[in-house]
N, CA, C and O atoms as a GROMACS GRO file, in nm:
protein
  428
    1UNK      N    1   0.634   6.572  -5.144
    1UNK     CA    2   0.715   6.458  -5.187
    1UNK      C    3   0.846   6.456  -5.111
    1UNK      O    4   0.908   6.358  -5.070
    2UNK      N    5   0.874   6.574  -5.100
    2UNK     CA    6   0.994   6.588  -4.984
    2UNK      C    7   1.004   6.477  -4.864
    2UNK      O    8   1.081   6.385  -4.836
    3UNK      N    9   0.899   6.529  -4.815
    3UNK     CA   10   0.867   6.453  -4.672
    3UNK      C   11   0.857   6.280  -4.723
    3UNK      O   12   0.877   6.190  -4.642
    4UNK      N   13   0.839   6.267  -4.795
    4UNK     CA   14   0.796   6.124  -4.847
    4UNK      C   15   0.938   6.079  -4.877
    4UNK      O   16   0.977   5.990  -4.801
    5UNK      N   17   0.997   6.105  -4.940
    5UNK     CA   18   1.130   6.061  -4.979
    5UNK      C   19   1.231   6.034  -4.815
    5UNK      O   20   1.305   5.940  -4.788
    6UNK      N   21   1.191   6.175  -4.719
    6UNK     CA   22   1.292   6.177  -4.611
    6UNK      C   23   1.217   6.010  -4.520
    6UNK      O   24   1.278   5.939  -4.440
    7UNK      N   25   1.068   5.988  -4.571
    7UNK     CA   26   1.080   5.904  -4.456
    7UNK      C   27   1.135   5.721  -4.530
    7UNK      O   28   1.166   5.614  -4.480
    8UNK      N   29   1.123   5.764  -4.641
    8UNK     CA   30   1.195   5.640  -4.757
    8UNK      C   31   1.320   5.619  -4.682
    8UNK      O   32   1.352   5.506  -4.644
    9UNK      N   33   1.388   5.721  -4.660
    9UNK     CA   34   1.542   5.735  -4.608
    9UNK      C   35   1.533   5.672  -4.485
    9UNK      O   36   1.600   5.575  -4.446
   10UNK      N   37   1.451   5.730  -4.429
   10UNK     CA   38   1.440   5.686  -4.242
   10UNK      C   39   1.457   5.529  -4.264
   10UNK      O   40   1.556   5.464  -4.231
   11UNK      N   41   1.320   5.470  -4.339
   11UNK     CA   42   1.284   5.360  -4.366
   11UNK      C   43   1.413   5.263  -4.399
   11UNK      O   44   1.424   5.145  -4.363
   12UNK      N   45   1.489   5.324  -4.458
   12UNK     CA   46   1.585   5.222  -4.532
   12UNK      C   47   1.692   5.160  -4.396
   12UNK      O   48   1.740   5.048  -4.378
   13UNK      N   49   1.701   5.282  -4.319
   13UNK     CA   50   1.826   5.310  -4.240
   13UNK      C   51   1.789   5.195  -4.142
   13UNK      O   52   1.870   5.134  -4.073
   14UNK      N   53   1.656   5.176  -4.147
   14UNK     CA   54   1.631   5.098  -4.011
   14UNK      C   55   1.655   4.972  -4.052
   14UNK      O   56   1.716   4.882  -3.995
   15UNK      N   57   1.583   4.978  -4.191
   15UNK     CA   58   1.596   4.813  -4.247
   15UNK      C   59   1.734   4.776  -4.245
   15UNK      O   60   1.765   4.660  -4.219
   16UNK      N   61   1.817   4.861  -4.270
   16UNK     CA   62   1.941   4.826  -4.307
   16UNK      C   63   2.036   4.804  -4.129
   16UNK      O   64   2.132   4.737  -4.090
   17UNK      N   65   1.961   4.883  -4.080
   17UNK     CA   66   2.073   4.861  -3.925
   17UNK      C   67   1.976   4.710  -3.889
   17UNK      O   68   2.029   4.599  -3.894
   18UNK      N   69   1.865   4.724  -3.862
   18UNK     CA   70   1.786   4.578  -3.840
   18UNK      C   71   1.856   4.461  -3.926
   18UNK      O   72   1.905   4.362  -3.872
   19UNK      N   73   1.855   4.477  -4.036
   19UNK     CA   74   1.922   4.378  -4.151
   19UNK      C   75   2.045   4.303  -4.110
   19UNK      O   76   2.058   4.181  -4.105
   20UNK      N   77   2.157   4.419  -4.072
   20UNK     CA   78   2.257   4.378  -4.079
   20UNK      C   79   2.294   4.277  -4.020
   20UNK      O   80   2.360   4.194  -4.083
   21UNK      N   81   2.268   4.259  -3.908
   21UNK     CA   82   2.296   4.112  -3.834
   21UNK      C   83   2.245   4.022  -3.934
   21UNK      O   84   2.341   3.972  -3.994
   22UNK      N   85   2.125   3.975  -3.982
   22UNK     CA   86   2.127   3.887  -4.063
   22UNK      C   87   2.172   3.862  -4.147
   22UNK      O   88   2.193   3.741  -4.156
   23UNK      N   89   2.213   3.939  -4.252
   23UNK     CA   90   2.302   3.934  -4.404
   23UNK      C   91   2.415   3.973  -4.325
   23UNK      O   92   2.468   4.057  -4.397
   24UNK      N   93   2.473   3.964  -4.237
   24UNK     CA   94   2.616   4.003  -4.205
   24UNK      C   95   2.709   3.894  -4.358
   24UNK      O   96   2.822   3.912  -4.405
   25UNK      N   97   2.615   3.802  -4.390
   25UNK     CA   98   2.745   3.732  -4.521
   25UNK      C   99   2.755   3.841  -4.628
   25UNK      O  100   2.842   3.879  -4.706
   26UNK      N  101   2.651   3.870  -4.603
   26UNK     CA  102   2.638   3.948  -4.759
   26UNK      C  103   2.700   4.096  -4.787
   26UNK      O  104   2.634   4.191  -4.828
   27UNK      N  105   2.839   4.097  -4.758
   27UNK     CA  106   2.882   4.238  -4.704
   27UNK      C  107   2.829   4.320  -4.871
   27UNK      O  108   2.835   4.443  -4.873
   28UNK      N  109   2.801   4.280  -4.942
   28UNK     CA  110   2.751   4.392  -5.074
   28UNK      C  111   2.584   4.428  -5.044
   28UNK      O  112   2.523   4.534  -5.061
   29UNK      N  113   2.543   4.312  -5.000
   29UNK     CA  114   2.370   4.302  -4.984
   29UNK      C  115   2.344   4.459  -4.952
   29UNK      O  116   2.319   4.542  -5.038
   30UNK      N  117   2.352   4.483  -4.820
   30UNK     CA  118   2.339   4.642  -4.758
   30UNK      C  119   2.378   4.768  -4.806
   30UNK      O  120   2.300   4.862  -4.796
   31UNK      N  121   2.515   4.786  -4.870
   31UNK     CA  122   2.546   4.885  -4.937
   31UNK      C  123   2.431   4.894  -5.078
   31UNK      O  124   2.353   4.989  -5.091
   32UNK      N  125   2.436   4.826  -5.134
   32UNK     CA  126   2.378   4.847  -5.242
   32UNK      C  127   2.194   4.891  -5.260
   32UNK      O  128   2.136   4.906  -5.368
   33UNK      N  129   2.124   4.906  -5.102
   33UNK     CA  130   1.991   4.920  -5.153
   33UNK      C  131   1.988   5.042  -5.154
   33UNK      O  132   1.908   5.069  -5.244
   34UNK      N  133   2.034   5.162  -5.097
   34UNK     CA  134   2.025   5.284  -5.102
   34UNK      C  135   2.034   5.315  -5.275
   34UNK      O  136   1.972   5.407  -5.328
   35UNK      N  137   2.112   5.232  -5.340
   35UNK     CA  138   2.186   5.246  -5.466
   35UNK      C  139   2.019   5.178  -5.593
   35UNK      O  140   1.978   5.240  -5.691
   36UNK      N  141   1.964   5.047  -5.541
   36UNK     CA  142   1.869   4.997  -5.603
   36UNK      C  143   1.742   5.120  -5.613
   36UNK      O  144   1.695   5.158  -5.721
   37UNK      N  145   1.704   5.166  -5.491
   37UNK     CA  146   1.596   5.252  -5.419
   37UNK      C  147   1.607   5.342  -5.547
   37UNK      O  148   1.515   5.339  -5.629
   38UNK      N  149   1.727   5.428  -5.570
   38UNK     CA  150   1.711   5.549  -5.651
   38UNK      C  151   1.709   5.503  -5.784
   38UNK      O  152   1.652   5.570  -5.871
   39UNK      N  153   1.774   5.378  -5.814
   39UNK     CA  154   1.744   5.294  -6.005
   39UNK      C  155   1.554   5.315  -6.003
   39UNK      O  156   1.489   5.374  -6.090
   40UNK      N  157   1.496   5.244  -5.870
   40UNK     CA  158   1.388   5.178  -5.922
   40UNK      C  159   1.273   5.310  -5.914
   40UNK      O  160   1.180   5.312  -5.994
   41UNK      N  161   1.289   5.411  -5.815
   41UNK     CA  162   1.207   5.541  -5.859
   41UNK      C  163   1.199   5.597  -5.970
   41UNK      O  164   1.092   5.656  -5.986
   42UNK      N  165   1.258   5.601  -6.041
   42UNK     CA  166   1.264   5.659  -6.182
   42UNK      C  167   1.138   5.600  -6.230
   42UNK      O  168   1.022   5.640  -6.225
   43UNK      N  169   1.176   5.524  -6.263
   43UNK     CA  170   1.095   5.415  -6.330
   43UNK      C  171   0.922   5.384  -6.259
   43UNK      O  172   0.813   5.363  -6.311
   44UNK      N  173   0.967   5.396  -6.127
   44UNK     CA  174   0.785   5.420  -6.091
   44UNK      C  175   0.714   5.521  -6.105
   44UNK      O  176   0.592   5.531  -6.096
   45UNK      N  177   0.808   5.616  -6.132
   45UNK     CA  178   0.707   5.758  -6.159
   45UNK      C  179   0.708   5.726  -6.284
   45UNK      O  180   0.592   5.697  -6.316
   46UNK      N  181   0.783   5.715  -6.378
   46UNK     CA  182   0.768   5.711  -6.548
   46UNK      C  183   0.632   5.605  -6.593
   46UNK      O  184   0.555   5.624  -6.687
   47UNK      N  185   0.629   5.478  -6.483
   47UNK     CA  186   0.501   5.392  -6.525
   47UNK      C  187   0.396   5.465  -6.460
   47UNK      O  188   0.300   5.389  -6.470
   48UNK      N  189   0.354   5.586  -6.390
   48UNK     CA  190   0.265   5.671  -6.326
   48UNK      C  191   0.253   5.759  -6.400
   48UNK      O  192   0.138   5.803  -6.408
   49UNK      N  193   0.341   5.813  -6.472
   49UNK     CA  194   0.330   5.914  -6.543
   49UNK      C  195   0.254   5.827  -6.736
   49UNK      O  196   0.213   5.887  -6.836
   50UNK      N  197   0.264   5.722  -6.719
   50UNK     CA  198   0.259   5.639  -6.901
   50UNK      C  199   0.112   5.714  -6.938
   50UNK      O  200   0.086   5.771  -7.044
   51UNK      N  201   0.030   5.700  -6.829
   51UNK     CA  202  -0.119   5.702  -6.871
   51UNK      C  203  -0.174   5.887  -6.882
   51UNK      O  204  -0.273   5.932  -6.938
   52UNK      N  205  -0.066   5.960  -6.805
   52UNK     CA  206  -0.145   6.025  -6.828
   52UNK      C  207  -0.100   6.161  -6.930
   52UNK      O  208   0.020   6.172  -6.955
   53UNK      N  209  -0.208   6.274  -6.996
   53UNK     CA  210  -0.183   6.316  -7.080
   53UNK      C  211  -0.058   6.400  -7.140
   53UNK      O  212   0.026   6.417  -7.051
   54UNK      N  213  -0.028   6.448  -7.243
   54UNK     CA  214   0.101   6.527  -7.218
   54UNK      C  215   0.072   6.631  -7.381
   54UNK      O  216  -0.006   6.619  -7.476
   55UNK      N  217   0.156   6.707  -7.352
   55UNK     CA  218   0.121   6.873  -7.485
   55UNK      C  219   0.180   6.764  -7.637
   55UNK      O  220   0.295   6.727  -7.661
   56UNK      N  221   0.058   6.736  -7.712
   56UNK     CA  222   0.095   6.688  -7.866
   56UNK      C  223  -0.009   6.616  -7.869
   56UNK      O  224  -0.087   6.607  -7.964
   57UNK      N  225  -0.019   6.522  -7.694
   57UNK     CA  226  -0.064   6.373  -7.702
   57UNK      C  227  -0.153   6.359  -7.818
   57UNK      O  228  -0.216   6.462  -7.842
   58UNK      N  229  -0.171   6.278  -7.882
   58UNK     CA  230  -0.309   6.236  -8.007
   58UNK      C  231  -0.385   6.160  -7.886
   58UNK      O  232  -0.351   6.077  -7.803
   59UNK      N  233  -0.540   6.250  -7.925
   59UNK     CA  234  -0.603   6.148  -7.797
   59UNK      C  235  -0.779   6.166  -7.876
   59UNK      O  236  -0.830   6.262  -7.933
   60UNK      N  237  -0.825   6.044  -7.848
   60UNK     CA  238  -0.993   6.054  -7.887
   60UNK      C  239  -1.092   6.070  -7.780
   60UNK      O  240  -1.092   6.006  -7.675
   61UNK      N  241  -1.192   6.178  -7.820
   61UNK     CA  242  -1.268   6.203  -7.700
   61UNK      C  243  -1.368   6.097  -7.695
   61UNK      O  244  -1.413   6.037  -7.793
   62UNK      N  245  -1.413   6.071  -7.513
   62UNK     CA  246  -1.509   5.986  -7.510
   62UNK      C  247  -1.555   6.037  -7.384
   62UNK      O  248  -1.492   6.106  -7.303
   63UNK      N  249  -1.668   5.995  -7.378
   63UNK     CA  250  -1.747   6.003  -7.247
   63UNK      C  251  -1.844   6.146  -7.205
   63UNK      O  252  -1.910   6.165  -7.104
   64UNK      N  253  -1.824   6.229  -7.316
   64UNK     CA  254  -1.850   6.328  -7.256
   64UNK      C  255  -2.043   6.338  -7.243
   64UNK      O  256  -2.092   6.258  -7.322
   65UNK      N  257  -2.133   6.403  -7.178
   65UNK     CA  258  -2.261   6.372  -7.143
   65UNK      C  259  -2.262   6.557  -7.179
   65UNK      O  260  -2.334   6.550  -7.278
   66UNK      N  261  -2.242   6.660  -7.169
   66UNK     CA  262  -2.276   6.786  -7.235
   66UNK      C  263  -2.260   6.785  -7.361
   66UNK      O  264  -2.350   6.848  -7.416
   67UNK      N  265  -2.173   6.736  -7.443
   67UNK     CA  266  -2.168   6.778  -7.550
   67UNK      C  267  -2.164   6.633  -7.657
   67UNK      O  268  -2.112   6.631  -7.769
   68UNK      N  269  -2.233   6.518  -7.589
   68UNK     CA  270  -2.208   6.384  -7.722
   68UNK      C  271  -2.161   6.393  -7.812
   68UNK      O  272  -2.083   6.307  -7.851
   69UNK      N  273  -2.194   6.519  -7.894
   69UNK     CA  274  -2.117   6.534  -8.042
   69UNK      C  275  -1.946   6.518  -8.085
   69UNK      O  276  -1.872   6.490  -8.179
   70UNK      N  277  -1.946   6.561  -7.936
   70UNK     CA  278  -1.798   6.532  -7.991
   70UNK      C  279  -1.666   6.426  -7.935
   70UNK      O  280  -1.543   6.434  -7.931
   71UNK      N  281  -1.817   6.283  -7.877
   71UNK     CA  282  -1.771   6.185  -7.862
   71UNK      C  283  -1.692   6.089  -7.967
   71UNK      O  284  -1.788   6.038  -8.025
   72UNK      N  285  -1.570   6.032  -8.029
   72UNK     CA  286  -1.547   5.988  -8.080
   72UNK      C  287  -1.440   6.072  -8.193
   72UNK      O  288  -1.387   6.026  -8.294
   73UNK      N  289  -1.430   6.199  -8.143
   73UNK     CA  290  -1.378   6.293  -8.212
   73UNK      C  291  -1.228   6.316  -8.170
   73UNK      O  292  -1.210   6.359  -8.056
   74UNK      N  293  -1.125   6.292  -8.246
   74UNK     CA  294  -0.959   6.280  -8.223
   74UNK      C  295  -0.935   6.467  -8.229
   74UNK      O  296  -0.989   6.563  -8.286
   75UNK      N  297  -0.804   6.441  -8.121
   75UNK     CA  298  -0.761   6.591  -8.140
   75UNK      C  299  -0.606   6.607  -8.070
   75UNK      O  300  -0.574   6.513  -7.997
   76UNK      N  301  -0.552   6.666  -8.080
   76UNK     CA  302  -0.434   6.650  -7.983
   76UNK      C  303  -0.466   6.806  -7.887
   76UNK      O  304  -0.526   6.914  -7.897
   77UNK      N  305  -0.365   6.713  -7.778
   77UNK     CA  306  -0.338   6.830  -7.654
   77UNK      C  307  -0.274   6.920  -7.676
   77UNK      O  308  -0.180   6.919  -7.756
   78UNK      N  309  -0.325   7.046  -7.590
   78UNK     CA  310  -0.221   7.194  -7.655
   78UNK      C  311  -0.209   7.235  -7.524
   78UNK      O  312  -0.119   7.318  -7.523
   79UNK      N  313  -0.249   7.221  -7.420
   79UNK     CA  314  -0.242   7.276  -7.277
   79UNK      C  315  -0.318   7.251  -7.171
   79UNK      O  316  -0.440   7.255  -7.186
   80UNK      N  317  -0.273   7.225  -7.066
   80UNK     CA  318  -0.342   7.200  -6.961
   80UNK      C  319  -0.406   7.299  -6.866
   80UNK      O  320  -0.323   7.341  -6.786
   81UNK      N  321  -0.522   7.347  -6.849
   81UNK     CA  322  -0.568   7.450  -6.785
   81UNK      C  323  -0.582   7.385  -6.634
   81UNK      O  324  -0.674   7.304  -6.622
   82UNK      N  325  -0.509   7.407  -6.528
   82UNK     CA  326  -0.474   7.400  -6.433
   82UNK      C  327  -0.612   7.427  -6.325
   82UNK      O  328  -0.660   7.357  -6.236
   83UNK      N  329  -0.650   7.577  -6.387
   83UNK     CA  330  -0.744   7.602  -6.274
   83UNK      C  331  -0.881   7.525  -6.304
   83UNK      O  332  -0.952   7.503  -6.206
   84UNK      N  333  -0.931   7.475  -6.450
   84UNK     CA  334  -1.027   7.449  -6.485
   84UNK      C  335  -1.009   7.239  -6.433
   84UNK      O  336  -1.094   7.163  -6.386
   85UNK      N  337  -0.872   7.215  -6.469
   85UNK     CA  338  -0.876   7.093  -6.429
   85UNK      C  339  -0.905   6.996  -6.550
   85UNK      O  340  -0.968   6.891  -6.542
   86UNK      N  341  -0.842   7.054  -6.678
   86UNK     CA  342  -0.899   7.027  -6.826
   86UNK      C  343  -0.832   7.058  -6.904
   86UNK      O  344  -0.792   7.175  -6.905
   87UNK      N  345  -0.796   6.978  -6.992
   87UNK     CA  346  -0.702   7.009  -7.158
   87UNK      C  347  -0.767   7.069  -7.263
   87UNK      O  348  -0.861   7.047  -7.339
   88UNK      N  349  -0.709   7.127  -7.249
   88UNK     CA  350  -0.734   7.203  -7.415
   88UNK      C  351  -0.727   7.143  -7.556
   88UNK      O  352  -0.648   7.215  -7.617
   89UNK      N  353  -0.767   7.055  -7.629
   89UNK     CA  354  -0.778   6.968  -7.712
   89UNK      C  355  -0.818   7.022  -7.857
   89UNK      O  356  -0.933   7.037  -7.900
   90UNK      N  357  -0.698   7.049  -7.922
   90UNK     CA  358  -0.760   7.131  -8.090
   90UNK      C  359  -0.796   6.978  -8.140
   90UNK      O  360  -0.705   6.895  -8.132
   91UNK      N  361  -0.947   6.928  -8.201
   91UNK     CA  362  -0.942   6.878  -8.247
   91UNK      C  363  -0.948   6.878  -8.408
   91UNK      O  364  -0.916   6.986  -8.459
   92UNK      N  365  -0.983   6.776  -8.493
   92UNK     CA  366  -0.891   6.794  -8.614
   92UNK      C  367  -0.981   6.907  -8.695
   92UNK      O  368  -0.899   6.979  -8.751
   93UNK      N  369  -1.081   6.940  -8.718
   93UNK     CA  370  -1.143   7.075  -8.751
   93UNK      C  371  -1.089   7.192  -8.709
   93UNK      O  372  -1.146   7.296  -8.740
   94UNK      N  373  -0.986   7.196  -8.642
   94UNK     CA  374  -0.966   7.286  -8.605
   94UNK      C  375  -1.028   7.398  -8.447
   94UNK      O  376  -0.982   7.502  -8.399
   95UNK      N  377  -1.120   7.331  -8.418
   95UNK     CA  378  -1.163   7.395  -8.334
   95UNK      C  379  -1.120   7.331  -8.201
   95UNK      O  380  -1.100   7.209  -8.196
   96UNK      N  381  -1.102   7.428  -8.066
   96UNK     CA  382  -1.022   7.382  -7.960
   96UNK      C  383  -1.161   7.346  -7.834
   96UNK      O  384  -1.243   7.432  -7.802
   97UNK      N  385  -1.160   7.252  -7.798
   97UNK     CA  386  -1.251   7.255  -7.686
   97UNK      C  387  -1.178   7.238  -7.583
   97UNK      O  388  -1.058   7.258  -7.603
   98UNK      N  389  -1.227   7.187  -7.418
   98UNK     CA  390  -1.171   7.176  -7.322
   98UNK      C  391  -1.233   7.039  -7.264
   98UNK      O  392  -1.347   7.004  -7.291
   99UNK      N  393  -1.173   6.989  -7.208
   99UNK     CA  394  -1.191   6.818  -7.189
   99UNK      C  395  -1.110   6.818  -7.081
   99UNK      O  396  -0.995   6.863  -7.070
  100UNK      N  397  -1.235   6.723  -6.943
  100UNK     CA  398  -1.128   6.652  -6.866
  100UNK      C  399  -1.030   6.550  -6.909
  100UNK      O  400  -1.042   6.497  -7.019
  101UNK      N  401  -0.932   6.517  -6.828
  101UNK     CA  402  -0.851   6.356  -6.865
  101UNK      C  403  -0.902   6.246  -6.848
  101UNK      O  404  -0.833   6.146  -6.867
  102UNK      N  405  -0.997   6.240  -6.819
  102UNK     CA  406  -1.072   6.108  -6.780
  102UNK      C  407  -1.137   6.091  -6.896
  102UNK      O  408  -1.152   5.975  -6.936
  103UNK      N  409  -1.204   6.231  -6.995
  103UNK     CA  410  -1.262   6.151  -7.083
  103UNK      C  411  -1.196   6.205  -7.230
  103UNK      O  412  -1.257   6.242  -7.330
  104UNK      N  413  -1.065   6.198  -7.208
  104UNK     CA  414  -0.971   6.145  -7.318
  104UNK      C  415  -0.889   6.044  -7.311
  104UNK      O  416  -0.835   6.011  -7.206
  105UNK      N  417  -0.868   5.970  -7.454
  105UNK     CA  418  -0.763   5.864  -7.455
  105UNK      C  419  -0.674   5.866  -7.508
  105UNK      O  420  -0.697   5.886  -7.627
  106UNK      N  421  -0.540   5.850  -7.479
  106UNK     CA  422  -0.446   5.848  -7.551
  106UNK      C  423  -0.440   5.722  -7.715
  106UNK      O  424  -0.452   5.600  -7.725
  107UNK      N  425  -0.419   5.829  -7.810
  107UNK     CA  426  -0.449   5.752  -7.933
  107UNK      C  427  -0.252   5.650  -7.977
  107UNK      O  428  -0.242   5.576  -8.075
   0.00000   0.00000   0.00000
């Protein structure tokens, strides 16, 4: 993400030296996108981040083809197992299974 951000930067610098002759009226126009750029990232990772799961989430299982039974079955998230690629999901019996994110939904 590093690298991604430095070439955001590159990106801007050019728009902004290219720009300038044209908005030369607009002496605020230019200063201010470096300033917009960092408002509006926030916010695109936070709408990237809406969908996906998080430790509490209430979520209902679906989709699963090994175990059907426990399609339709609510549970919340307790951890994300990293290497498996799968949440850990106590559902409401008490018992914890492991579930991809694809086939949970946020309740």
């Amino acid at each position: 993400s590093g690298m991604g951000s430095g070439g955001g930067g590159m990106g801007g610098g050019m728009g902004m030296g290219m720009g300038g002759g044209g908005r030369s009226g607009f002496g605020m126009g230019s200063p201010t996108d470096p300033y917009l750029e960092q408002f509006t990232a926030p916010q695109v990772e936070r709408r990237v981040d809406a969908p996906t799961l998080f430790i509490g989430a209430r979520v209902q299982v679906n989709g699963l083809e090994m175990k059907p039974e426990l399609n339709g079955r609510n549970g919340v998230c307790e951890v994300f197992d990293s290497g498996s690629g799968r949440w850990v999901v106590k559902l409401e019996d008490e018992t914890s299974v492991r579930v991809k994110e694809a086939n949970l939904a946020l309740q």
